[in-house]
N, C-alpha and C positions, 0 to 999 in steps of 0.2 A: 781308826782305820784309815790307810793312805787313799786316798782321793785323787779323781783327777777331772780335768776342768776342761771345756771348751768354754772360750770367754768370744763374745760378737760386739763390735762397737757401728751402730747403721744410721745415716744420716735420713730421717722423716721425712717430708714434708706433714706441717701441724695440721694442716686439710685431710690427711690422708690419715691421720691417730685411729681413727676407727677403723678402718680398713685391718691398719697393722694389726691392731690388737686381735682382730679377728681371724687373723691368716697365724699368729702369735700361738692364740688358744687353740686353735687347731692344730698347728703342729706339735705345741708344747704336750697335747693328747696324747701325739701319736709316741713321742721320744719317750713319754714315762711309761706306754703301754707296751715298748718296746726294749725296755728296761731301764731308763736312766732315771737316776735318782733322783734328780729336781732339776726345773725346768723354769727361769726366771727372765724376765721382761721389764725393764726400768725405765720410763723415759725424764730426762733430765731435768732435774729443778735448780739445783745451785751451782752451774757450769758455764764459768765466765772464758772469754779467748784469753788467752796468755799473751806472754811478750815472746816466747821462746816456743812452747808447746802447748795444747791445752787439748780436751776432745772434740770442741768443733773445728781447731785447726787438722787436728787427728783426719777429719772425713768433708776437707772445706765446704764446711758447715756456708748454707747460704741461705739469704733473706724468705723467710716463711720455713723455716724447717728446724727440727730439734733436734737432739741427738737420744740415742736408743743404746743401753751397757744391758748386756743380755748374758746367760751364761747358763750351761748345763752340767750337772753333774753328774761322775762315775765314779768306781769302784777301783780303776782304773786303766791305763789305754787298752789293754786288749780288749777290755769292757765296754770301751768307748767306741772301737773299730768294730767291735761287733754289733754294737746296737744301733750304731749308723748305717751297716750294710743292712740293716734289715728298718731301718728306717726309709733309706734312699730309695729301697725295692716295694715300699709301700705305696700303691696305685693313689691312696686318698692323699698325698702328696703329691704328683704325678701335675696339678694345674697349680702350683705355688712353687715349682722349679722353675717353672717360666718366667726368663728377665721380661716379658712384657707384662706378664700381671703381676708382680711385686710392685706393693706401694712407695716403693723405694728407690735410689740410685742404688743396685746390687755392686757399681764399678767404685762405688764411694767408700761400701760396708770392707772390716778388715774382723779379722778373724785367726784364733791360734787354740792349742792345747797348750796345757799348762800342768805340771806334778805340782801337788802340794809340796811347800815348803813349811809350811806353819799352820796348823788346824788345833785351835783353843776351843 
């Protein structure tokens, strides 16, 4: 079945991991009650800076903070546009919009959709 992808790459701070994961679980609730199909949160283990690019050059990445590859799945885009307008308009969401209480640089995180090219 064709798939499609919202993919998130967000810079931590390692102080803040608890925080994230809990603002993380909470929303990941809301997006699979809302239809999407997985809902995943990774924070990085084997993610060195490159010479050329790498993902903490990706989000410059700075001293005390890790990097976060996130990603949700659909059915696909009109699946995904649907499931977000009824994500965005969900009030229990409404205090983790705000760039003041995300545990994060929101001006760092980058973000895209994506169509399956290859699903084995």
């Amino acid at each position: 079945m064709p798939q499609y992808v919202d993919g998130f790459v967000v810079p931590v701070p390692t102080a803040n991991l608890d925080a994230y994961r809990n603002m993380a679980e909470r929303a990941g609730k809301v997006w699979i009650e809302h239809g999407a199909r997985q809902y995943v949160e990774c924070v990085a283990d084997d993610v060195k800076p490159g010479e050329v690019t790498s993902f903490p050059q990706s989000v410059q990445l700075k001293e005390g903070e890790t990097v976060v590859f996130a990603w949700i799945v659909y059915d696909s885009r009109e699946h995904r546009d649907s499931v977000n307008e009824k994500v965005m308009a969900d009030p229990r969401l409404k205090d983790m919009m705000d760039p003041k209480s995300m545990p994060f640089d929101g001006m760092r995180m980058f973000w895209g959709g994506f169509k399956s090219l290859v699903d084995l």
